[in-house]
Every structure is written in structure tokens, then in C-alpha cells.
C-alpha positions in Angstrom: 7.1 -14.2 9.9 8.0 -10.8 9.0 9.0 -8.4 11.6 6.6 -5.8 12.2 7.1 -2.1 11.2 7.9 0.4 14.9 5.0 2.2 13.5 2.8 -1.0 14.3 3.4 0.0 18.2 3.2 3.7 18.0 0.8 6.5 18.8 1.9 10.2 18.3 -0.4 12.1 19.9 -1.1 15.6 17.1 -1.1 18.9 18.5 -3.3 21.4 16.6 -3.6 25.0 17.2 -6.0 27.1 16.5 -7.4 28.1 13.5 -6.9 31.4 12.5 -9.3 34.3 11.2 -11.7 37.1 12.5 -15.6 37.6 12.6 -17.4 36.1 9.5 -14.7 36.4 6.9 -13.3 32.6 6.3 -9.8 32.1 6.9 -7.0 32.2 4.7 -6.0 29.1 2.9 -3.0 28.2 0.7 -3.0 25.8 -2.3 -0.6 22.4 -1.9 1.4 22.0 -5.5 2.2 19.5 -7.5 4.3 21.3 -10.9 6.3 18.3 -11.2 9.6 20.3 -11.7 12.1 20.4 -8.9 11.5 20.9 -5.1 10.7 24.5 -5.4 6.9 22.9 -6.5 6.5 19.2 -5.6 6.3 17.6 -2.2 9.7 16.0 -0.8 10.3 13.1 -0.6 8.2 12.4 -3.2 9.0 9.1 -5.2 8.6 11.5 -8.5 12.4 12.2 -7.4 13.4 8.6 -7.5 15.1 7.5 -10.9 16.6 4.4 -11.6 17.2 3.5 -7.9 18.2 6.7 -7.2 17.0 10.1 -5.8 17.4 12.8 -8.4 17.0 16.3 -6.0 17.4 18.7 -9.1 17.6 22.1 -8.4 17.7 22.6 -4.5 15.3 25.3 -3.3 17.9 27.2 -1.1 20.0 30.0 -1.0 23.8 29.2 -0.7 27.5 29.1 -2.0 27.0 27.1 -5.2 29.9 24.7 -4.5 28.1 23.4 -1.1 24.5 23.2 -2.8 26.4 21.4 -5.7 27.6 18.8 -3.4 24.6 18.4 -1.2 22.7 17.9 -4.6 25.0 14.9 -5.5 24.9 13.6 -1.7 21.3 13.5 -2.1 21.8 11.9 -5.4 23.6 8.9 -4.1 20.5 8.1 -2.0 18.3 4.8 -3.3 15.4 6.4 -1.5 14.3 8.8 0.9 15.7 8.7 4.1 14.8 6.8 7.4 14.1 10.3 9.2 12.8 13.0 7.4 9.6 15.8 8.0 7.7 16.4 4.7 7.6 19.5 2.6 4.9 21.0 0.7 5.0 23.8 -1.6 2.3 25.8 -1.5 1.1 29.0 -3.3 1.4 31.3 -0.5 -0.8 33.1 2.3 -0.3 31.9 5.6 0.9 33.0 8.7 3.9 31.0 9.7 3.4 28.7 12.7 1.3 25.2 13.9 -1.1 24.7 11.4 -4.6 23.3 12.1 -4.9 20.0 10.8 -2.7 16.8 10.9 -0.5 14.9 8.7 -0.8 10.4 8.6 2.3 8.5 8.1 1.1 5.3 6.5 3.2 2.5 5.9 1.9 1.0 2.7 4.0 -2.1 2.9 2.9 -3.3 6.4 -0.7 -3.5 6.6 -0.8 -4.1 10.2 1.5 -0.8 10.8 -0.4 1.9 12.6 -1.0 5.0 11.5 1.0 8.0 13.2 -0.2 11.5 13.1 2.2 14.4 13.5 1.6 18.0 13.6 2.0 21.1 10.9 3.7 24.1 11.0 3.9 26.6 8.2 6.7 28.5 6.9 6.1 31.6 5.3 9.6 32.6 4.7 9.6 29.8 2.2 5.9 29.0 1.3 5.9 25.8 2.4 3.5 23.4 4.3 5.7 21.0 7.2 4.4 17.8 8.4 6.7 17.4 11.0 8.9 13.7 11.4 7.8 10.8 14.0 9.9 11.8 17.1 9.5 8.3 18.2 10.4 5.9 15.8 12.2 6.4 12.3 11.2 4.8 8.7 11.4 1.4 7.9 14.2 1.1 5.4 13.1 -0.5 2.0 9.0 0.1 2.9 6.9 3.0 0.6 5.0 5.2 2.7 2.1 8.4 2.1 2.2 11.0 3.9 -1.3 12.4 4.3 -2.3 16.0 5.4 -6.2 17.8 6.4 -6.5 20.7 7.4 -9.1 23.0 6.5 -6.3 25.6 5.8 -5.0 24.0 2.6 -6.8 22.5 -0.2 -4.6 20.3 -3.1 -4.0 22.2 -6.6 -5.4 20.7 -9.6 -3.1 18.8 -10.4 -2.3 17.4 -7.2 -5.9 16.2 -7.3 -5.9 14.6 -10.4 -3.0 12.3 -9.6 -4.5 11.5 -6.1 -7.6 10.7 -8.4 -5.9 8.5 -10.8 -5.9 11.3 -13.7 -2.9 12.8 -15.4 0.6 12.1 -15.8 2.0 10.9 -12.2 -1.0 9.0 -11.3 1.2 6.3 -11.2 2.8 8.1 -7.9 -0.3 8.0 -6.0 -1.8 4.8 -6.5 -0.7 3.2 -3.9 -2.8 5.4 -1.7 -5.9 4.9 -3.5 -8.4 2.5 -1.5 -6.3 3.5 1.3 -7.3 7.1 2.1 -10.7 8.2 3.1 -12.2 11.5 3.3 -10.7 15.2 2.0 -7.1 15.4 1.6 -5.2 18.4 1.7 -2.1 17.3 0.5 0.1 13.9 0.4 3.2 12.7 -0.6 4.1 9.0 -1.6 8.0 7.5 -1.3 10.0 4.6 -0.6 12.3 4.6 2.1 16.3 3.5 0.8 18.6 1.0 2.6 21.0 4.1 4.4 23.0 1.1 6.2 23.7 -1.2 2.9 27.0 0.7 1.5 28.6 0.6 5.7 27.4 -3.4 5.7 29.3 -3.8 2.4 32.5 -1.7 3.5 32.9 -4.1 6.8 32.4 -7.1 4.4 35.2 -5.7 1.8 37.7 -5.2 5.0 36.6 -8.7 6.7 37.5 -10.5 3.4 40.9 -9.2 3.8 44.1 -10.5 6.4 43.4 -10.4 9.7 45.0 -7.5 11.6 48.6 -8.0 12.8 49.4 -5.7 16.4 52.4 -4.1 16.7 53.8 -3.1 19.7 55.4 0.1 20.7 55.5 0.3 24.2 54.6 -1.5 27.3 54.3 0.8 30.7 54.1 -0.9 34.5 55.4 -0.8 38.4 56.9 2.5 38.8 56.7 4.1 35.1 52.8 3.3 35.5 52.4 5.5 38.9 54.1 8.4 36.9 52.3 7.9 34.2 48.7 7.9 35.7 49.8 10.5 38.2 49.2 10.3 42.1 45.7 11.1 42.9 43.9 11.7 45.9 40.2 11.0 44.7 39.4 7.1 45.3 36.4 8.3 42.4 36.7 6.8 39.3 37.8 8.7 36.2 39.1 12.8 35.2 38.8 15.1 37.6 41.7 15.4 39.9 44.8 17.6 38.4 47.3 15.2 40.0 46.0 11.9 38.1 43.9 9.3 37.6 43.0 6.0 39.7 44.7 3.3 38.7 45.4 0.7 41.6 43.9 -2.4 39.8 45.8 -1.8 36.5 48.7 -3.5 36.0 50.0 -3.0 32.6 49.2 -0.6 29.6 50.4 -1.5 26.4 50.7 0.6 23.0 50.4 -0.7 19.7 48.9 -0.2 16.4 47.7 -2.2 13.4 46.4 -1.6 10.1 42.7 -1.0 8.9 42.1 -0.7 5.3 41.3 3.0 4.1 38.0 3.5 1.5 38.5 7.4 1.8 42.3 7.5 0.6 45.5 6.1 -0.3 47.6 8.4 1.6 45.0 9.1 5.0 44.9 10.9 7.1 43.0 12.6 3.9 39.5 13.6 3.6 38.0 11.6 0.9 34.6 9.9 -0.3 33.7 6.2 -0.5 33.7 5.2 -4.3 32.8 1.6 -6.2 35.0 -0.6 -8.2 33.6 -2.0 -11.3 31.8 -4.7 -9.3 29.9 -2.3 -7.3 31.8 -2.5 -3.9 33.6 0.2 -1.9 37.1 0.1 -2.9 40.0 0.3 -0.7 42.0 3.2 -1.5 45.3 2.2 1.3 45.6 1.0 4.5 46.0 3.5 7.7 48.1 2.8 10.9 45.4 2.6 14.0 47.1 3.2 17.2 45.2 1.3 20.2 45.8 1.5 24.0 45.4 -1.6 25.8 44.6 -1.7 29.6 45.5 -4.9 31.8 44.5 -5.8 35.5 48.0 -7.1 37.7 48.7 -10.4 36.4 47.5 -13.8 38.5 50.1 -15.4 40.8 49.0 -18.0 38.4 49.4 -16.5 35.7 47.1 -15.3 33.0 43.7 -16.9 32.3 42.1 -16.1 29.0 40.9 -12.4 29.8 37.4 -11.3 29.3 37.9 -7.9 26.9 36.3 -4.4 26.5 36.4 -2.2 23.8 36.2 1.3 25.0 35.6 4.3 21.7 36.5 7.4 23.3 34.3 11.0 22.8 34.3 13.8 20.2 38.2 16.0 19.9 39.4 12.9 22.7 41.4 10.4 22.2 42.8 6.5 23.3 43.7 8.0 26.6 40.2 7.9 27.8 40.3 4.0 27.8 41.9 5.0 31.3 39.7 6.8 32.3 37.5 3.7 32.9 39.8 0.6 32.6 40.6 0.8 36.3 37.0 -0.2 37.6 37.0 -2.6 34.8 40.2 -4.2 35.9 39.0 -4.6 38.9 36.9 -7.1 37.7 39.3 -8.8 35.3 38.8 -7.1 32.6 41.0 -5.8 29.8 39.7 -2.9 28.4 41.0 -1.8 24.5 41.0 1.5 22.7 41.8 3.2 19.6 42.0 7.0 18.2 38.8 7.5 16.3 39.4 9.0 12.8 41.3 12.2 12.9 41.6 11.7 16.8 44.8 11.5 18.8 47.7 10.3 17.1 45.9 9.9 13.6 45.1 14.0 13.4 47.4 15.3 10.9 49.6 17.3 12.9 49.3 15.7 16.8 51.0 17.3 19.3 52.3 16.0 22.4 53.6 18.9 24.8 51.6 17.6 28.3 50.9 14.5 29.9 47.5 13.6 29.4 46.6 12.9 33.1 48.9 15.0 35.3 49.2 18.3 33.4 53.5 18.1 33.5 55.0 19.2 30.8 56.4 17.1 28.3 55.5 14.3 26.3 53.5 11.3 27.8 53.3 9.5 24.4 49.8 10.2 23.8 48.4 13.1 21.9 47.4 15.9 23.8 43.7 16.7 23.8 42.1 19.0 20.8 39.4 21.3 21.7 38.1 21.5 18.2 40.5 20.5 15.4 39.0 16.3 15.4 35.6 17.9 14.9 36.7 20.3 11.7 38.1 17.5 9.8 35.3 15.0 11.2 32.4 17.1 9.6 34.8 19.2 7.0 34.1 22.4 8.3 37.5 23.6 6.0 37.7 21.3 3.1 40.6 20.4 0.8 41.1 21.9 -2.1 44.0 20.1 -3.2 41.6 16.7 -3.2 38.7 18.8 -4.7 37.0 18.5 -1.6 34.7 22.0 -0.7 33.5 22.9 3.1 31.1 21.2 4.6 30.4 18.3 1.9 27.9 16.1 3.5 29.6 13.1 1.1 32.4 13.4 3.3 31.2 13.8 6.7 29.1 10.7 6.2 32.4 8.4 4.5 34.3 10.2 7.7 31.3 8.3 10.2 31.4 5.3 7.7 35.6 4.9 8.1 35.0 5.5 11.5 32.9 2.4 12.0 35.1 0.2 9.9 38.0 1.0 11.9 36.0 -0.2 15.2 35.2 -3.4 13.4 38.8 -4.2 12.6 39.9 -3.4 16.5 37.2 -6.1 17.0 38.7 -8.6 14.2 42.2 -8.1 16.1 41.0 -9.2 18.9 38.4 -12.0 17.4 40.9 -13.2 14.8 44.0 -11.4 14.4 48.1 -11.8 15.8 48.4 -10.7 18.8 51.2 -12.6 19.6 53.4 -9.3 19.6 51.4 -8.4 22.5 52.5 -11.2 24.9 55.8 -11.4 23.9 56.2 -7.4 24.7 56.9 -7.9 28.4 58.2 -10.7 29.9 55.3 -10.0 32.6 53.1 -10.6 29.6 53.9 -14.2 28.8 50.9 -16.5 28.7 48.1 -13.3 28.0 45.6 -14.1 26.1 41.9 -12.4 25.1 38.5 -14.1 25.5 37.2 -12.9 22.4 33.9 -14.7 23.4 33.4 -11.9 26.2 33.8 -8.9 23.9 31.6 -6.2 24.7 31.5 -2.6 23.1 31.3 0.2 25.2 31.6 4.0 24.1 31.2 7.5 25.0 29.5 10.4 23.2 31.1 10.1 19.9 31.9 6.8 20.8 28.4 5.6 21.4 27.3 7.5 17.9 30.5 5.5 16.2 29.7 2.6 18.4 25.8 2.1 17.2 26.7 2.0 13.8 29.8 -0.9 14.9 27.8 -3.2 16.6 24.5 -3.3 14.4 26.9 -4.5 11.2 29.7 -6.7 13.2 28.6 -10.4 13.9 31.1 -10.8 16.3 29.4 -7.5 18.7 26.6 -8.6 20.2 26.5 -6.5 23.1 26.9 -2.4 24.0 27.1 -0.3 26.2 26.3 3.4 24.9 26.6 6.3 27.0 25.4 9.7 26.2 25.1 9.0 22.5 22.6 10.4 20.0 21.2 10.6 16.7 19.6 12.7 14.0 23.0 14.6 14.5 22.0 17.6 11.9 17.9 17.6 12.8 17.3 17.3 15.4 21.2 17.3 17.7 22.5 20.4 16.3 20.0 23.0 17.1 18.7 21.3 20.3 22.7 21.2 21.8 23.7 24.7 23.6 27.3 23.0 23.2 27.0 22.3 18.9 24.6 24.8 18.0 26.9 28.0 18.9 29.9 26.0 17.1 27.8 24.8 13.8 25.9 28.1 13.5 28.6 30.2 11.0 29.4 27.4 9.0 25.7 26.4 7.9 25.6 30.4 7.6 28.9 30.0 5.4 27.9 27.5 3.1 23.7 28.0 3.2 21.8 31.2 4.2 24.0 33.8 6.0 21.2 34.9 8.4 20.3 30.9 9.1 19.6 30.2 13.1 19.6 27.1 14.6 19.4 28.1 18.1 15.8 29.5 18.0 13.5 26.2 18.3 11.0 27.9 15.1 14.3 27.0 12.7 12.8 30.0 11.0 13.8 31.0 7.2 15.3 28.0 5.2 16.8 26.1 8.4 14.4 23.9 8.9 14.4 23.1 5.2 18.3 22.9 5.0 19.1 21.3 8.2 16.4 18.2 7.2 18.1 17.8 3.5 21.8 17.8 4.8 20.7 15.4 7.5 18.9 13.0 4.8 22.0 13.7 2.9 24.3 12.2 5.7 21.7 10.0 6.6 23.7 7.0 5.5 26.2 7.6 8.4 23.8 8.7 11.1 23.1 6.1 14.3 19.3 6.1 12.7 20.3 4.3 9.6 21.8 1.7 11.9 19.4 1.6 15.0 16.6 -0.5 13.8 19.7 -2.8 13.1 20.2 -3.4 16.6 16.8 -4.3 16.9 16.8 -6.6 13.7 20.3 -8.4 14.6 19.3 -9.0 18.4 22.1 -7.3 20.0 22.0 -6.8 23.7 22.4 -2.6 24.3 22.3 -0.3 27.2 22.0 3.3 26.2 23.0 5.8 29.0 21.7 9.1 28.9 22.3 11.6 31.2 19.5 14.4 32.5 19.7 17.7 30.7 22.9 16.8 28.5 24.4 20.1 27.1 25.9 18.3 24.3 23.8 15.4 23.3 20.3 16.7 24.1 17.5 14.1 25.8 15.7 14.4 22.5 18.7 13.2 20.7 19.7 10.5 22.7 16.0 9.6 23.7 15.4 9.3 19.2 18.4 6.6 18.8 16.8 4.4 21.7 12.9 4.7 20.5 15.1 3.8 16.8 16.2 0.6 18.5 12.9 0.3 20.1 14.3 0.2 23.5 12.7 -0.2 26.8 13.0 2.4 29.5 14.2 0.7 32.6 14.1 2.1 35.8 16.3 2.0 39.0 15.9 2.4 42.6 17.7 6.1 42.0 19.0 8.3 40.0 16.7 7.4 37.2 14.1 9.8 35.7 11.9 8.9 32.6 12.7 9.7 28.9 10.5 13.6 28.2 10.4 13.1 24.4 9.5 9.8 23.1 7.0 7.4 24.7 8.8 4.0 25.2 7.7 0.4 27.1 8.8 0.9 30.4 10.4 -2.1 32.8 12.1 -1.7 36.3 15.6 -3.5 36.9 16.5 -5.6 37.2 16.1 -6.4 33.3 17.7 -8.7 31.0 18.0 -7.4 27.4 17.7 -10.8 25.2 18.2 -9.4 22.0 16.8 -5.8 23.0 17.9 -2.4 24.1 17.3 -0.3 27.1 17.7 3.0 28.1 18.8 4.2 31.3 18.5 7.9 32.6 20.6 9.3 35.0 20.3 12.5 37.4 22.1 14.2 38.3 25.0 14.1 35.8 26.6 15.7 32.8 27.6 14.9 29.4 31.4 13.7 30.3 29.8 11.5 33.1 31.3 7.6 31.8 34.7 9.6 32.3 34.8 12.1 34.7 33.2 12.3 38.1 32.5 15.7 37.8 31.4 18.8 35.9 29.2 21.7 34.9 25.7 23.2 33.7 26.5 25.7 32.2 22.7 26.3 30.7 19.6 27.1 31.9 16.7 25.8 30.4 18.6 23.0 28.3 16.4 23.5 25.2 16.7 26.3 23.2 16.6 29.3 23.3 20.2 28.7 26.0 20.8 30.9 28.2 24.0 30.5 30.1 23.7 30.6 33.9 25.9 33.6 35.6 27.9 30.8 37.6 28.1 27.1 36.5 26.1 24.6 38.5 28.9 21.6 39.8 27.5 18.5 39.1 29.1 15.6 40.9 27.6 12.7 38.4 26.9 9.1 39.8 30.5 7.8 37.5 30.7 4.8 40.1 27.2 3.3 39.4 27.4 3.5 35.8 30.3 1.6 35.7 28.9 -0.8 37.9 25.9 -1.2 35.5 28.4 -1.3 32.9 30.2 -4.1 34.1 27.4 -5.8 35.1 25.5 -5.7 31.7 28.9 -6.8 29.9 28.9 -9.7 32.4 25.1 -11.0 32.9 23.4 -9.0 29.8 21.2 -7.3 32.5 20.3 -3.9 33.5 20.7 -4.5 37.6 18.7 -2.6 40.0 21.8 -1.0 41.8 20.8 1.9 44.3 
């Protein structure tokens, strides 16, 4: 049987506003177009786009530098169909006030007869002429499905030729057929297109790199006893995690071990590079070189037995972080007999191009600790090349790049997991003599990530057989539209160089997205679609993986709407708890209390209070007040003292027992 569409369970309530107008005189209306000629005067998506397999944009309807409009034309280009999450544009002739529109727009899957139908709402921008049927906020597109996109509203009426192809006359008839026999009544406007496959190229790139040797570890230090304490510092918090100057709790870890190993490269031959995912002559991503991974592997005191086969988890650290986060929970973990693992992320830690290690990581001293110190921005400006590379021919802000960056990012999580599924690691127990007889349950792997982590992580587990379980904390997704303007942490930061590369008087911060940001936002995020957590959570619903997605109340840096989009992707439950827990405000999701076993499923967990950092520190800040925008920051910071233990202990109990536990 096939698997029904997430539209089949959905209802999106529309909101409609008032129409406009005064006395007798009828309102204003504005004409939907269909010229056939580029975007400036035909509905996107719009399958009259799609060539060949492939989307061809044309000329993009913004204003810009012409070296980043250039390359978001050819990221669009590489699409085979529109992407999972998208609103729908419709030029129009003019003469509107800009705001919510009166009407409604249908999403209609036309491949799933059974799918419901989801109304959204309009808003029209008269900056830029155009008619917006805003996305689903609760679920995204079915990859591979045609849908049509069907707008009323007594404000707009369709041009002529508009009408003639919804009425089977004219050149692109063809386009519309498919909504024929389906539609009843006046339409205003409507769109038809097919939805691409924005997770295919990732599957293929962790099918090139399993095909190849299983990674080898390599061993470049082992740390215990004495060297440990000064390691991990002396605190005097018993909490979990960062947040005491003089160090980090540590009294079930025994051992911590750094290696590396080798992960095959698809974005250069000489990394760390920025680069772009190409295909040989038989269509698959080609490796370009291999890149040294380091990884950061925790231990719990060995057994006056000896070691036992050790259940193992894999721990991806947050955005401008590093591997030394995989202390920050391994010690609760430990605990339980756990080894937790950890690697720098791509151009994170050690693998930036010009790490520096001046402090220790957990006590503040000068001097080196080994591990790269942390970065408060430079991960992130390679991550989403904010500065480009001209010597590779590589412009700012190429949305090519920043979805390869998200695409080697994943890859390199799958090889950590290969290492520990199938690769040597005999260099590992024969580091130490106190390390003789270790070996890793494989069988026991769980994934378990933070922020970045989590967006890395949803990708990782959706295309590795060998994941079947997560834990995500404070992830999200849409990260362009809708993370970016809805984050009082990202928006500030993204603002100048959307304004560098797009229109220099573009806001993101005030919720209209008036002018072209609403426009250029929605085409750079379809653009990086294929490396966004959307093109991979339906994924996790398809394989059957076991998730828990952690968000945290009022996140400053992944918003609720963000975080509570990836889980309604995954078509998660809510689950509640006997405290802490407060329902999702966004989406509309099945709701369960805990305890709850996921079999096959996701659910979502809120907790309050807490913060963004809250996996790894015990502590922190609102800095924001409301938490949507327009942000205003607060004239002292709130302290927030985050529940740190019980999420671990849900952690640990989900890895364990695939369950969500009712834990006060």
C-alpha cells in the first residue's frame, strides 16, 4: 500500500481579512498573469519552468549584484522540480494595497487522491506586484507528487490567458490539465508543478563514500587519572554540562581519547576548500580527496572486569562549536555505560582553516588544551559562504555551496558512524594499556545532536541504514524561510549580507518581509533546499527511525516555528510530560502523554524553562522580549537555569528503551 501524502491528515485553518473599499464604489482588483516569459509574469513554481528534468528559473525578478543572482539562477537550475517547501507567487498587473488578501489559496495533491486539501492564506505585495499564497506551516510537499495551487478571492480575477490554459485553450494547456475535473467554481489564479527529489543527490553521495574502505582511526592522544582532572578542570557545580569557569563534571569519565580518520571529500581535493558537488560521467557525485576528521571519544572508568562491548553515542556538536562539546554531555552518559563519540563538523574546530588554540576549552587557562578554541563566527562564514573564494571562482553567498557545505557535512556523520559500524578501531584499544579489551556495540548506536548538530543530524539519520534512532535537540528547518527572519540571534547577523548580495534596503527582521524579501528569502531557500532538514524529514518518517526532537520554549536562535516545522515534516507526535512541557504554538500535531514509545516515529518534546544551549550548558540568557519579530532586547538579560539534567535523562532513556518516559 502506498504511504499516504501529510496532506491526507492536515487542516490549515485560512485566515482572511477584510475586504477592502468604501461606500458603493467596488473594490479594487488586480489581474493574475500568465505571459509565459520568465518569473517577472508567470506563477512560480509553475511546471512551465521545468525542462528536461530540470527547473529552468530564467531571468530572476530581483534586484542584486549580478554574480549572486547568476549563481542563485544556476542553484535553481540544478533542481528536478520545485521544492518540498515553498509559498506561491503570482504576478499580477498591479493595484492593491499590500497586506492579507481576502480569499484563500488550495494546495491539492494531484497524485494522492485521498490527500486533503489545505487552504492557506494571501497576502499581497505591492512593492513587487505580486499575489502570495502563503506555504503549509505544518507539513511540507511530497517529494516526486504534482500539485495545483488554487487561489479565490474576489480581489483578483485570471488574465486571458491564464484562463484559456485553465480552460484547455492555447499554448500551455497542457500545464493545467491536470486540474481540470478537479477544480470547481471561479478561480482566481493557480499554479500546477511537480515537486523534485531534494534528498536523492545526499542518498547517492553516502552510497559513493559507503562503497569505499571502511574508515581506519588513528590515535593521537589518550588523556586519564590526573591529566583528566586538569583537563576537565575542578568544578564546584554537581550540574551537568558549561557553566562553571573552573570546569566541567566529569567523575564518571574515565578516559578520553583523540583520533582522526579519513572521510572522502566531494567539494575538493585539497579541503578545507569551499567547493560544489559535481558528477562523473556516470552521473554520481565524485570524490574530489579525502579530509582528515578529528573525533573525541569519551569512556566511562573501565570494569574491574574489564571491558564489555560498550553501548556508543554519537554526539554532533552546535553552530561555530566544536568536538569539545562531546564533554559537555559524556559524563551523564558515562554514567550509564555509555561511550559517547564526536567529531568537528565541517569547518569546525580543528578542520577551520586557521584553528587556534590559545585557552583550554573548559577552564579558561591559558595555553593549549589540544582542542580548538571556540569561534564566535568564523565556522558560520565559511558554512554559508558569507566571503567566497575567488581563487576557486566561488562568489559570496552561493546557495550551491552552502547546500554541498550541509551535504559534506552529513557524509562526514555517516562515515563516523561506518567507523564505528565497520571500520579499524583497533588503534583505539591498543592506545592505552588501560584500553585493552574495548570494544563498541555498534548495535546500540544512537545519534544525538545539538542545534547544528540536530540540523546536520536529521539529514544523517534519514539516509544511514545503520541510524535508526535520534535524539535532536533544538534543531530546525526552513533555515532561510522561515529560521532566519524569525531568530533575534541569525536575523541581525544574516541581514547585511542578503542586503550585500540582493536588495540593499532588504529586512528580515520585520515579520511583513516587505520589498523583495519575502520573494528572495523563498528562492534562496528552494535553492538550498536540497541541504535543508525538510528535504530529509519526511525521510525519517518513510525509513521508520525512532526520533526525539527537543525544543526549548522561546529559543532565541532556533525559533519554535522553526523547530516546530522539522517535527510536523517528520509527522511527529507531541508528547507531553508531567513538567516542564508546554505544547507546540505553530503547527497542529497528534498529541500523546509519556510515557511513549516511538516505533518507527518521532516526537517532540517542549521544554520550559530553557534556552537554546540547554543539551550543554545548565544555564543562560533571554536576552529578547517578545521572541518573534520585531526583537526587542530586554534592558537586563533574564537567567534561565534550563532543566540540563532531565533532558539527559530522557536522552538516555530514549537511546536505551526507544521511549519518551514521563520523568517529572
Amino acid at each position: 500500500m502506498r504511504a499516504r501524502s501529510p496532506f491526507a491528515s492536515l487542516v490549515v485553518v485560512c485566515a482572511l481579512a477584510p475586504a477592502c473599499g468604501s461606500g458603493d464604489a467596488p473594490p479594487p482588483t488586480a489581474e493574475a498573469l500568465f505571459g509565459a516569459t520568465s518569473m517577472a509574469d508567470t506563477p512560480w513554481p509553475s511546471d512551465f519552468f521545468l525542462r528536461d528534468g530540470r527547473i529552468v528559473p530564467g531571468a530572476i525578478p530581483l534586484d542584486g549584484q549580478p554574480g549572486p543572482l547568476a549563481a542563485l539562477e544556476a542553484a535553481l537550475s540544478e533542481l528536478d522540480g520545485a521544492p518540498v517547501y515553498t509559498s506561491t507567487f503570482f504576478p499580477t498587473g498591479g493595484g492593491l494595497d499590500a497586506g492579507p488578501l481576502e480569499g484563500k489559496a488550495e494546495w491539492i495533491d494531484l497524485d494522492d487522491a485521498a490527500a486533503r486539501v489545505v487552504k492557506t492564506s494571501l497576502f499581497y505585495r505591492a512593492e513587487t506586484r505580486e499575489l502570495v499564497a502563503l506555504a503549509p506551516r505544518d507539513a511540507v510537499l511530497t517529494a516526486g507528487h504534482r500539485y495545483g495551487v488554487v487561489v479565490t478571492s474576489p480581489r483578483v480575477r485570471p488574465s486571458a490567458q491564464m484562463r484559456d490554459a485553465l480552460e484547455g485553450r492555447g499554448p500551455h494547456a497542457a500545464l493545467y490539465a491536470p486540474l481540470r475535473g478537479r477544480v470547481v467554481g471561479d478561480v482566481s489564479a493557480a499554479t500546477v508543478f511537480a515537486v523534485g527529489h531534494p534528498a536523492r543527490v545526499t542518498d547517492e553521495m553516502r552510497a559513493v563514500a559507503a562503497a569505499g574502505p571502511p574508515p581506519r582511526a588513528k590515535v593521537t592522544r589518550v588523556v586519564r587519572g590526573a591529566e583528566l582532572d586538569a583537563f576537565l578542570g575542578a568544578p564546584t557545580t554537581t550540574r551537568p554540562g558549561i557553566g562553571d569557569p573552573r570546569g566541567i563534571v566529569h567523575e564518571a569519565v574515565g578516559t578520553v581519547v583523540f583520533g582522526s580518520f579519513e572521510t572522502p571529500s566531494f567539494l575538493s581535493s585539497a579541503p578545507p576548500q569551499l567547493g560544489r558537488v559535481e558528477m562523473d560521467a556516470d552521473g554520481k557525485p565524485r570524490v574530489k580527496g579525502a579530509e582528515t576528521v578529528p573525533f573525541l571519544l569519551a569512556l566511562p572508568h573501565k570494569p574491574a572486569g574489564g571491558f564489555a562491548s560498550m553501548p556508543v553515542l554519537v554526539f554532533q556538536h552546535g553552530l561555530n562549536a566544536g568536538r569539545s562539546q562531546v564533554l559537555a554531555v559524556a559524563n551523564d552518559y558515562a554514567r550509564a555505560g555509555y561511550a559517547t563519540i564526536g567529531i568537528d563538523a565541517l569547518w569546525h574546530g580543528d578542520r577551520a582553516p586557521r584553528p587556534v588554540d590559545n585557552v583550554h576549552n573548559f577552564t579558561g587557562a591559558s595555553g593549549p588544551d589540544g582542542l580548538a578554541d571556540a569561534d564566535d563566527f568564523g565556522a558560520a562564514t565559511n558554512l554559508f559562504d558569507f566571503g567566497g573564494d575567488a581563487a576557486q571562482g566561488i562568489g559570496p553567498f552561493d546557495a550551491r555551496v552552502v547546500r554541498d557545505n550541509f551535504r559534506q557535512a552529513i557524509v562526514d556523520v555517516t562515515e563516523l558512524v561506518r567507523l564505528v559500524h565497520k571500520g579499524d578501531l583497533t588503534a583505539v584499544a591498543a592506545a592505552d594499556p588501560a584500553l585493552a579489551g574495548l570494544s563498541l556495540d555498534a548495535s546500540t548506536l544512537v545519534y544525538t545532536g545539538e542545534s547544528f548538530g540536530s540540523v546536520v543530524g536529521a539529514g544523517a539519520v534519514a539516509v544511514t541504514p545503520e541510524l535508526t534512532a535520534a535524539v535532536l535537540c533544538v534543531g530546525g528547518a526552513g533555515i532561510f524561510l522561515p529560521t532566519f527572519p524569525t531568530s533575534p540571534t541569525f536575523a541581525g547577523l544574516v541581514t547585511p549580507f542578503l542586503r550585500s548580495t540582493f536588495d540593499t534596503t532588504l529586512t528580515v527582521t520585520d515579520p511583513a518581509l516587505p520589498g523583495e524579501a519575502q520573494r528572495s528569502l523563498s528562492l534562496v531557500e528552494g535553492a538550498f533546499g536540497p541541504g535543508d532538514p525538510l528535504a530529509f524529514a519526511p525521510l525519517l518518517a518513510d525509513r521508520k527511525k525512532d526520533v526525539l526532537f527537543f525544543m526549548a520554549r522561546s529559543d532565541e536562535a532556533f525559533p519554535n516555528q522553526s523547530t516546530e516545522l522539522l517535527a510536523a515534516a517528520a509527522r511527529a507526535t507531541f508528547v507531553t510530560l508531567p513538567a516542564h512541557s508546554e505544547p507546540p504554538r505553530f503547527v497542529t500535531l497528534p498529541t500523546a502523554a509519556a510515557p511513549w514509545k516511538a516505533e518507527g516515529r518521532a516526537g517532540l518534546v517542549q521544554l520550559s524553562p530553557a534556552v537554546h544551549t540547554m543539551y550543554t550548558a545548565f544555564g543562560g540568557e533571554a536576552r529578547y522580549q517578545p521572541d518573534f519579530p520585531p526583537f526587542v532586547l530586554r534592558d537586563t538579560p533574564a537567567r534561565v537555569e534550563s532543566p540540563t539534567e532531565l533532558l539527559h535523562a530522557l536522552a538516555l532513556d530514549f537511546a536505551r528503551t526507544r521511549t519518551i518516559s514521563a520523568l517529572p
